[in-house]
C-alpha positions in Angstrom: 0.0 0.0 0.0 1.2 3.4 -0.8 2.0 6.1 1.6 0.0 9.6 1.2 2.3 12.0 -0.1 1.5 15.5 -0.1 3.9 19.0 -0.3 1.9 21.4 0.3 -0.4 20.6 4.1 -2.6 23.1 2.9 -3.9 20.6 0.4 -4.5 18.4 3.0 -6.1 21.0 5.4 -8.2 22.2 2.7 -9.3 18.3 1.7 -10.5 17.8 5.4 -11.8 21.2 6.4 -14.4 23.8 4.5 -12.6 26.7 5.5 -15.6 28.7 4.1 -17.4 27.2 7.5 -14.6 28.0 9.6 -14.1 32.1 8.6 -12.2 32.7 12.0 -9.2 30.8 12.8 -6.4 31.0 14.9 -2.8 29.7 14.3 -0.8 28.4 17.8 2.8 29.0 17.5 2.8 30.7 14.1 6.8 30.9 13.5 7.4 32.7 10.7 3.5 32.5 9.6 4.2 31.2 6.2 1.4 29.0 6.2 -0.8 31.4 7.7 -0.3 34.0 4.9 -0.2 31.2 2.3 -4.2 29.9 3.7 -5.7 33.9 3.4 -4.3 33.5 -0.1 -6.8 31.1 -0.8 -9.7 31.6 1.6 -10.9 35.2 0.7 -13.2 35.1 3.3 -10.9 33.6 6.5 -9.3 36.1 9.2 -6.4 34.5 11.5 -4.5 35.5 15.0 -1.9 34.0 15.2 0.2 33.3 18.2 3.9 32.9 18.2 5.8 32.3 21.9 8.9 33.6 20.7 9.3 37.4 21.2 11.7 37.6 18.3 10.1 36.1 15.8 6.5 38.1 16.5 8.8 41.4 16.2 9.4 40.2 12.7 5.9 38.8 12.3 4.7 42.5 12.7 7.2 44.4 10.5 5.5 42.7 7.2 1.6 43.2 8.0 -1.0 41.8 6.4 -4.8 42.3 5.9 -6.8 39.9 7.5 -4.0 38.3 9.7 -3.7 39.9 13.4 0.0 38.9 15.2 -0.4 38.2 19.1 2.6 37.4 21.1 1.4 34.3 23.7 2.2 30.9 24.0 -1.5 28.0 23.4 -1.3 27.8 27.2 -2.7 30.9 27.8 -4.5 32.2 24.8 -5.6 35.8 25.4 -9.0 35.7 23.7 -12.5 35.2 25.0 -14.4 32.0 25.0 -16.0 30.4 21.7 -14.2 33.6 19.6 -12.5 30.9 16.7 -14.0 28.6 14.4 -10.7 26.8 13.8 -7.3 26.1 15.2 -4.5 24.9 13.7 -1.2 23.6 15.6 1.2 22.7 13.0 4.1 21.1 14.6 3.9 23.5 17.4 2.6 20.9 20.4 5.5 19.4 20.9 7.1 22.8 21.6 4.7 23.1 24.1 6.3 22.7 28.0 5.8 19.3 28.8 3.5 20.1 31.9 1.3 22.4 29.5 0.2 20.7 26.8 -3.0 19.5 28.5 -3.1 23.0 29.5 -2.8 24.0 26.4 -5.7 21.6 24.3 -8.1 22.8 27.2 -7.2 26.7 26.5 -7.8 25.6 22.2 -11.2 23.8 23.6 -12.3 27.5 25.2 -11.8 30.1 22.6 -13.6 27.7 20.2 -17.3 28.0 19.2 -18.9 24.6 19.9 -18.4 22.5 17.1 -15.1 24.4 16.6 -12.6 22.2 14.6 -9.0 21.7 16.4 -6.5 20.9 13.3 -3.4 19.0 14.9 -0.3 18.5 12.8 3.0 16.7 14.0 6.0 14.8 12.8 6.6 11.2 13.6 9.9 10.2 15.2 10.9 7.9 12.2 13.0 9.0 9.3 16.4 9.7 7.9 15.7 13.7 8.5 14.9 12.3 11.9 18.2 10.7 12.0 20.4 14.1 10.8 18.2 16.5 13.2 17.8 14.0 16.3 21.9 14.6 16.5 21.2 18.4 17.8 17.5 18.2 18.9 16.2 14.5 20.0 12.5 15.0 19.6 11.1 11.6 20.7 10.0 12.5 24.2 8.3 15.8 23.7 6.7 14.2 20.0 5.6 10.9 22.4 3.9 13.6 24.8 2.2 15.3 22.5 0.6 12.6 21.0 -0.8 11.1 24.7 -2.3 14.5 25.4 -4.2 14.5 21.9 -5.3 10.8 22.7 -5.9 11.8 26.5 -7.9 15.0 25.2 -10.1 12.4 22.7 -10.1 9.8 26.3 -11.3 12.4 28.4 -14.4 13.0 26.1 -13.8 17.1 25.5 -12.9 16.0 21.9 -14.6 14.2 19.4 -11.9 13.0 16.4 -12.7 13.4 13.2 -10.6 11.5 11.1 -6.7 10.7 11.5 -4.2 11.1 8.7 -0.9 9.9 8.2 1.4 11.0 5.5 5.2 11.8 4.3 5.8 15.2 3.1 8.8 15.8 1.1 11.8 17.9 2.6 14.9 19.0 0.1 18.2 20.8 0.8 20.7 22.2 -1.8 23.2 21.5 0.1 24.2 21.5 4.0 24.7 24.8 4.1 20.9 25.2 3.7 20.0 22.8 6.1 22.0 24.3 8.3 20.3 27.9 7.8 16.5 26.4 7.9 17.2 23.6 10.7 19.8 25.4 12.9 19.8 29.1 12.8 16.0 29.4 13.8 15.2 31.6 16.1 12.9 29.8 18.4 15.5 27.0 19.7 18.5 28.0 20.2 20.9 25.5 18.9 24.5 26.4 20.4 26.4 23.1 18.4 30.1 22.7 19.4 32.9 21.5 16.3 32.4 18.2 17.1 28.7 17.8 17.1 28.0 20.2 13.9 30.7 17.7 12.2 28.8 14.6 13.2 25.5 16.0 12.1 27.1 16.7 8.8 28.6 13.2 8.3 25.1 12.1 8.8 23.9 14.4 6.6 26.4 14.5 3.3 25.3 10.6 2.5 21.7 12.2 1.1 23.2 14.7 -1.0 22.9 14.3 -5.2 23.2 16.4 -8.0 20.0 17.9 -7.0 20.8 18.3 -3.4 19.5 15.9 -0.7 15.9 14.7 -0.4 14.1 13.0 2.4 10.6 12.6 3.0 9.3 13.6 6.9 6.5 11.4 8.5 3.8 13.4 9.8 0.4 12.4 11.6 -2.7 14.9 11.5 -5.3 14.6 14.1 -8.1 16.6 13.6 -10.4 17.0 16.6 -14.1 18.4 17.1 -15.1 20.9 20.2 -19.1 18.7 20.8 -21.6 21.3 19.4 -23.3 20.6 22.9 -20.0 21.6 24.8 
């Protein structure tokens, strides 16, 4: 059986979700809001907020504006918004960044500012890979990705969440060469990745055995859980 391949998640948000429902949505832990700007592209009718924890990153967030997309500097366990004010949220990949003690915390704060029947749209990577082999040299993922996925499960358990559907598939990742990898993996803003010689070495010997004419290509597992607030909650 073939695995679902898709490049672009906003295919696959799109495919699950009729945004024209869901006009308000808020983005937890934005980052660079990329795909937040990308979605208003193609839902005319959609405002986001979106959140990003990391001060320095917001302050960049808000030097290129745009219509219909409001910056707020907070963290999804303490969303500074009144109660049912979204019709959507989207975590891409941002749970896991989530302290360990807060994600719980954090679901229940998504489960207030929706409207009932609110959609919760829950994106992250599997531990499994060869990109999961390079990157787990500088930041091993596998506890906090573990976590993440027990507090979706104990969200579902716990009966404040109904699932909607679950969806697992590999989304292509190139490089041109390390250098870029470096760049986009390492120099982020939000985790601060201080690599001594020895390390950064090692991560590029595990690295250099992907690389082609092309550049080097992996493919990054990724799970989407996508979660109803009851319309009677």
């Amino acid at each position: 059986m073939s695995t679902l391949q898709i490049s672009d998640e906003l295919d696959l948000l799109q495919s699950l979700v009729d945004l024209d429902q869901q006009p308000r949505i808020i983005e937890l832990g934005c980052g660079a809001a990329e795909l937040s700007r990308k979605l208003l592209a193609r839902c005319p009718g959609c405002e986001i907020t979106a959140l990003e924890v990391d001060e320095r990153q917001n302050v960049k967030n808000l030097l290129n504006p745009m219509e219909r997309l409001q910056f707020v500097p907070a963290g999804a366990q303490a969303i500074p918004f009144p109660a049912q004010t979204f019709d959507l949220a989207l975590m891409l990949k941002s749970l896991h960044h989530v302290p360990l003690d807060q994600m719980a915390q954090a679901l229940s704060e998504v489960h207030r500012v929706l409207r009932p029947g609110g959609l919760l749209y829950v994106s992250e990577p599997v531990f499994a890979g060869a990109l999961n082999e390079v990157m787990r040299l500088l930041n091993d993922e596998e506890q906090v990705r573990a976590a993440a996925q027990r507090a979706v499960q104990a969200a579902v358990r716990s009966g404040a969440w109904e699932q909607v559907s679950e969806t697992l598939f590999e989304m292509p990742v190139h490089y041109s060469d390390f250098a870029e990898f470096e760049r986009r993996m390492i120099g982020v803003t939000y985790v601060t990745h201080r690599l001594d010689a020895t390390t950064l070495q090692a991560v590029r010997a595990r690295f250099e055995p992907h690389m082609s004419v092309d550049g080097a290509h992996f493919v990054r597992p990724m799970r989407v859980n996508l979660l109803r607030k009851p319309a009677s909650a």
